[in-house]
C-alpha positions as CSV (number, residue, x, y, z in Angstrom):
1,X,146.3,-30.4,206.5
2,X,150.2,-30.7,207.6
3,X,151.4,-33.1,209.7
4,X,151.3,-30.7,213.0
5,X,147.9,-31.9,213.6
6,X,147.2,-32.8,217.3
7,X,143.4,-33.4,216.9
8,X,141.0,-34.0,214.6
9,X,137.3,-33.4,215.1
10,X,133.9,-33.6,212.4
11,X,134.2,-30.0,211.6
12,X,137.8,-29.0,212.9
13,X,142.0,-29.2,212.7
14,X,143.6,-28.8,215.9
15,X,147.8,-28.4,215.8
16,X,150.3,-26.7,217.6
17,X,150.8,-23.0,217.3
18,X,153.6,-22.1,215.3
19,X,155.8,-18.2,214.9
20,X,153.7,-17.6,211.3
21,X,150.5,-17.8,213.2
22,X,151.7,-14.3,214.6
23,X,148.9,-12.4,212.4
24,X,146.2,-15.0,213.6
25,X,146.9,-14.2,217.3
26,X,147.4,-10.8,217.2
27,X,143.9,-10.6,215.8
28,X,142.7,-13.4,218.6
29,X,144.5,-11.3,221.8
30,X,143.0,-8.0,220.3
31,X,139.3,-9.2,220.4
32,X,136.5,-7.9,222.2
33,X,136.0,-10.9,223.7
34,X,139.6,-12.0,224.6
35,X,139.8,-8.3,225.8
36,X,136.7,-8.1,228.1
37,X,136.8,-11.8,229.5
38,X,140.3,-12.8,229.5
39,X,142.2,-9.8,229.6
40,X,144.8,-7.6,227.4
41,X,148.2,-9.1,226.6
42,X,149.6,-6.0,225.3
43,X,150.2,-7.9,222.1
44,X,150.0,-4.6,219.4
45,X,152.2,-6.0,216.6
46,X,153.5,-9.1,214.8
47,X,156.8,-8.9,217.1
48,X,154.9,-9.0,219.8
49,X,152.9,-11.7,219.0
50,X,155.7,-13.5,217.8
51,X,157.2,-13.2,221.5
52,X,153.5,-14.4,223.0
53,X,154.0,-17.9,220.9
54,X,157.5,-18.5,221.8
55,X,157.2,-17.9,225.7
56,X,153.4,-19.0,226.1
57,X,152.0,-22.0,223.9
58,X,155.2,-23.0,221.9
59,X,157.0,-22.8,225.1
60,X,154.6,-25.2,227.1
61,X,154.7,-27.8,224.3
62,X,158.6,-28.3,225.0
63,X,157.9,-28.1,228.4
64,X,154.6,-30.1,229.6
65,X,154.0,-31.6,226.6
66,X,150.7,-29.7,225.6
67,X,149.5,-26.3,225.4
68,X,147.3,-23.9,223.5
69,X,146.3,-25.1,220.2
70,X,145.6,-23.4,216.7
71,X,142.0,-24.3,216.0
72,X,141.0,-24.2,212.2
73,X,137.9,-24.8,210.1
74,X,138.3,-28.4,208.3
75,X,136.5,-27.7,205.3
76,X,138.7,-23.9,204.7
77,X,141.7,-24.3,207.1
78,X,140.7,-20.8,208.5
79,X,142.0,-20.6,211.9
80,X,139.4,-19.8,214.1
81,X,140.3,-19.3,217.9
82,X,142.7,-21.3,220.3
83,X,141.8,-24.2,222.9
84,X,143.8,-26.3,224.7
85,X,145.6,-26.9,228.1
86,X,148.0,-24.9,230.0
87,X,150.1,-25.4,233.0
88,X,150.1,-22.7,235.5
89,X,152.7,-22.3,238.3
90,X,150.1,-21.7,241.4
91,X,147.8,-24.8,240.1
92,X,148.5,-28.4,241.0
93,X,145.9,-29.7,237.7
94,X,146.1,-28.2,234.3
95,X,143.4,-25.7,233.2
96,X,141.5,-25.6,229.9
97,X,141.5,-22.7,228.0
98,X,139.7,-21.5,225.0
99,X,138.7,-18.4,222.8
100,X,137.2,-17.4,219.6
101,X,137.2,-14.9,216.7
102,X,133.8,-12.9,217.3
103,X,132.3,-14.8,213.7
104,X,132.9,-18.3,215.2
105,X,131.3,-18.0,218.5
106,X,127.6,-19.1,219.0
107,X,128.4,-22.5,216.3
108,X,129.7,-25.0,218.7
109,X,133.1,-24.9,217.4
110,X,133.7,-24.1,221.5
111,X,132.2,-27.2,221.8
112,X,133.9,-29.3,219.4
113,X,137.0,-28.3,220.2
114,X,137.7,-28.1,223.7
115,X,135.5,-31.7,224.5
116,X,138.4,-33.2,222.3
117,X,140.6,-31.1,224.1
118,X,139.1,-32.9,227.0
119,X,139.3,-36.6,225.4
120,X,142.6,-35.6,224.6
121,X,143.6,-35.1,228.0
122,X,142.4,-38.2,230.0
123,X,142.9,-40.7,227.2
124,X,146.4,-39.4,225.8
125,X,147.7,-37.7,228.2
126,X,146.3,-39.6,231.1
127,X,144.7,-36.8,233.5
128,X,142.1,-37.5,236.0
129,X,141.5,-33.6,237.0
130,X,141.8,-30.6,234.7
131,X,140.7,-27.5,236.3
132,X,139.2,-24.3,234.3
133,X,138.5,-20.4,235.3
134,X,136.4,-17.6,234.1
135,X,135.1,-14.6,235.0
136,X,131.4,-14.9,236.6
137,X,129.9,-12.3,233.6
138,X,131.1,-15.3,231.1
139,X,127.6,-17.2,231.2
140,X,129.0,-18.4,227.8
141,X,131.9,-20.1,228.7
142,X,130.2,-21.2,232.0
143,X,127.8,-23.3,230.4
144,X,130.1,-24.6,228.2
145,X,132.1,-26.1,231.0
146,X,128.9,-27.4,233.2
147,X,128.3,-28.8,229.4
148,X,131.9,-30.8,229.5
149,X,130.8,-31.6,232.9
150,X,132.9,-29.3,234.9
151,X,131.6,-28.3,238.6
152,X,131.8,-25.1,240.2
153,X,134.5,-25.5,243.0
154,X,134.8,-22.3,244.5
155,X,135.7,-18.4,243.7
156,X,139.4,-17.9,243.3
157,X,141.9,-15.4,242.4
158,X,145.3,-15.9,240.7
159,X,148.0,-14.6,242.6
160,X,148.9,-10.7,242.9
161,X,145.2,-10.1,241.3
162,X,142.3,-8.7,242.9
163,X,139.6,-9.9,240.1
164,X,137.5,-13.1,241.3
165,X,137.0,-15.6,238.9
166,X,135.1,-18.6,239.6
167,X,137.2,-22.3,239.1
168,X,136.1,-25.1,237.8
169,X,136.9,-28.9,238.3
170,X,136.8,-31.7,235.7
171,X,137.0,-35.8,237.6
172,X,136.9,-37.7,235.1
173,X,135.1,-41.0,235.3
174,X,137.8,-43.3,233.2
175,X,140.3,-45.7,234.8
């Protein structure tokens, strides 16, 4: 594996997105599951996916520091889905996000990846709350979060949106 690599994990690579991952996350954005639980991008091409990089993940890197990350089979170095933090304008904590290709989901790569997403966050980069959303029809990605010990906090909506989503709150217990 290059030197990008942000995290390591038993089964998995996790580094920084980069503009030849274009192919990767046009298939990602153009799932069913990105598509029904997270919404459409209007990501249709390489160009276009080329532009998500640069103004979402690659973007937050320069900016906060963290973002989005590539996550790849160890074993293969087949990327497999995306997990990492992101910084939104209308929330004071970081959220974690994370997605899959269809083939990867159900094998605890969610899992894996986003609790050292999670260890990531309090031990490197020093963060005591970390917030996460979903939509309530996402049981997957619920339990996932009560699993990284996430509590429901309340039912929110982002701004200029009408769909609820339910928010949830990391403490963590270090310091």
């Amino acid at each position: 594996m290059e030197e990008s690599v942000v995290i390591e994990t038993k089964r998995l690579w996790l580094r920084q997105f980069k503009l030849s991952d274009a192919g990767f996350i046009l298939e990602l954005l153009n799932s069913p599951g990105w598509l029904e639980f997270i919404g459409d991008r209007n990501v249709r091409t390489e160009d276009d996916a080329r532009a998500y990089l640069s103004n979402g993940p690659i973007k937050s890197y320069e900016i906060n520091g963290f973002g989005l990350l590539l996550v790849l089979l160890k074993d293969s170095d087949t990327p497999i889905g995306a997990c990492g933090l992101l910084k939104r304008d209308f929330l004071s904590e970081p959220d974690l996000g994370f997605a899959f290709l269809p083939d990867y989901i159900g094998s605890g790569y969610g899992f894996e990846s986003a609790e050292a997403i999670m260890n990531f966050a309090t031990r490197d980069l020093h963060l005591s709350q970390v917030v996460a959303f979903t939509v309530p029809q996402n049981v997957a990605s619920i339990k996932l979060l009560e699993k990284l010990r996430f509590t429901f906090k309340e039912i929110f909506k982002m701004p200029e949106e009408d769909e609820e989503l339910f928010l949830f709150h990391y403490q963590s217990t270090e310091g």
